[in-house]
C-alpha positions as CSV (number, residue, x, y, z in Angstrom):
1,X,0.0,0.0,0.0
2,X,3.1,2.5,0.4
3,X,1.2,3.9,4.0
4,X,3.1,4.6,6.7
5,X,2.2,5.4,10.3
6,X,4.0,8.0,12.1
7,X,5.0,8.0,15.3
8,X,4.6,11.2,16.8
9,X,5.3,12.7,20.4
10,X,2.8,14.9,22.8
11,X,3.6,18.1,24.0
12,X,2.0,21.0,25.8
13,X,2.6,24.3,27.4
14,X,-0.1,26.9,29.6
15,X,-0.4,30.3,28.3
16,X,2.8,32.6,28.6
17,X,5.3,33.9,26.1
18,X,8.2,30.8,25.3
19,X,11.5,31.8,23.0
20,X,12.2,28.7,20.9
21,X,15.0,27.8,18.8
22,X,14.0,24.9,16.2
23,X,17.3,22.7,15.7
24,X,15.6,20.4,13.3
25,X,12.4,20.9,11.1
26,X,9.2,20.0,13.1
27,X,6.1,19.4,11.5
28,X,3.2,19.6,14.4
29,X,-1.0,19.3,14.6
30,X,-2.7,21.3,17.4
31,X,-5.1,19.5,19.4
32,X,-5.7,22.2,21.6
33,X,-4.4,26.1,21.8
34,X,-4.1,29.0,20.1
35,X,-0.6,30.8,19.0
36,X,0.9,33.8,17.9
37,X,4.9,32.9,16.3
38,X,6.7,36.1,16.1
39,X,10.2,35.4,14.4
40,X,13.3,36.8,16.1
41,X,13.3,40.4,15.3
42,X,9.9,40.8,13.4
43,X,7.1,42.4,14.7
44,X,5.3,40.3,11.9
45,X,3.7,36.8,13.3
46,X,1.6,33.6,12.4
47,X,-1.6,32.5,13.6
48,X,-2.3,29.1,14.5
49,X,-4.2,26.9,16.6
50,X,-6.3,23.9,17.2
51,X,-6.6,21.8,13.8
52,X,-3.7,23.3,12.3
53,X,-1.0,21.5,10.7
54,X,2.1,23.5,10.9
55,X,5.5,22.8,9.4
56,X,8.2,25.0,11.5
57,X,11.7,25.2,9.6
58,X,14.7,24.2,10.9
59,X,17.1,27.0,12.3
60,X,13.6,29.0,13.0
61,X,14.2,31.2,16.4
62,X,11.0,32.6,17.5
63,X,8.7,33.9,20.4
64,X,5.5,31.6,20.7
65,X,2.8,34.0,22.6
66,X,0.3,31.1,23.5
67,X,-2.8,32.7,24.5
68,X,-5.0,29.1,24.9
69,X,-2.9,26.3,26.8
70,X,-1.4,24.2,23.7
71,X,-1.6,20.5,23.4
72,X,-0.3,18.9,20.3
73,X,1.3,16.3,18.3
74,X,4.9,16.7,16.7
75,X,7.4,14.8,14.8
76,X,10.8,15.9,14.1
77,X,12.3,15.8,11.0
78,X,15.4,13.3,10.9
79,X,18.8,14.8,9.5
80,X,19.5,11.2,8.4
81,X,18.7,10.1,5.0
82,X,16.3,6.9,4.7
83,X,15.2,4.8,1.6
84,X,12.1,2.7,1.5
């Protein structure tokens, strides 16, 4: 069938302001929450929150204002190439 299931990891935070550096690209789904991503030095942001799929990029550094406690699924991207 060429399917694959993921296995993903659960993580959550309460409300608050969190600086985040992304070492590897993470690709998460909001189960709960509701964010505002402010990149370092931009007064600019990106919306997200519960039934969002978001992919974040690797090397991102950012300011996550959660204003709804968060409570998603995430996967990080491996650095090591695979073949199937």
């Amino acid at each position: 069938m060429g399917l694959k299931k993921m296995k993903n990891e659960r993580w959550g935070c309460s409300p608050g302001k969190y600086q985040l550096k992304f070492d590897a690209e993470e690709t998460c789904y909001l189960l709960k929450g509701k964010v505002k991503a402010y990149p370092k030095g931009s007064s600019e942001f990106v919306e997200f929150g519960v039934g969002d799929l978001v992919t974040i990029p690797k090397g991102l550094h950012c300011t996550w204002d959660v204003s709804v406690a968060v409570d998603k699924y995430y996967k990080f991207e491996s650095t090591a190439s695979s073949s199937s």
